[in-house]
N, C-alpha and C positions, 0 to 999 in steps of 0.2 A: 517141500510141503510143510507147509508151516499154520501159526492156527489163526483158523479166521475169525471174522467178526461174529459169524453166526455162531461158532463154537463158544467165543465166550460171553455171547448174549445167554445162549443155555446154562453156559455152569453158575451163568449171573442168577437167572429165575430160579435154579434149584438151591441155590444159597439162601435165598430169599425166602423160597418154599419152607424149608428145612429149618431155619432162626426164625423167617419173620421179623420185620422192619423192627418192632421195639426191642430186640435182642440185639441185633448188629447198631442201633442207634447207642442203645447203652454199652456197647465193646466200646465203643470209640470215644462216648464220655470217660469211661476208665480209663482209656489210653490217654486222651489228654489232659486227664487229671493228673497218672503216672507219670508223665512228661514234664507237668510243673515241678512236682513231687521234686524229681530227679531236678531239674537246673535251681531249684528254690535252695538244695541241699549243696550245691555243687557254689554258688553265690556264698554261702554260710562257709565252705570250706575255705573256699580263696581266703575271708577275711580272717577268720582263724590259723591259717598258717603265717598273715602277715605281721600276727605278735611275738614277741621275743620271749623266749621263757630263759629266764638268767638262774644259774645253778653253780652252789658251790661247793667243793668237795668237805667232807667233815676232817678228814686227815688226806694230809700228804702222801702219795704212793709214788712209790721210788719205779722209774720208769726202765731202770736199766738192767740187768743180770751182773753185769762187771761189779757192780756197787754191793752185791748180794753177796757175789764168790771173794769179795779183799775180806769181808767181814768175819768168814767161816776161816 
């Protein structure tokens, strides 16, 4: 038993009832404004991860413990 047409023509009209056409038009302007939003930011990331940031250390750090322990 599964749901029919008639069923979701009704929960159609009481959605409609309930918002009213200019409420659910404006949901959906938001959501595809959000949706720019989101791939306009997501375009911005790609290109800023494709630069190089070049970094140099101020002092040399000795990498090893051996080097540490002949010293003592």
């Amino acid at each position: 038993m599964g749901i029919s047409v008639w069923q979701i023509l009704i929960v159609a009209v009481v959605v409609v009832l309930l918002f009213g056409r200019g409420k659910i038009s404006d949901l959906m302007g938001d959501v595809a404004k959000g949706i720019k939003s989101f791939k306009k930011g997501m375009a911005e990331d790609d290109s800023e991860t494709a630069k190089t940031i070049e970094h140099e250390a101020a002092e040399p750090v000795s990498s090893t413990k051996s080097e540490e322990t002949k010293a003592s």
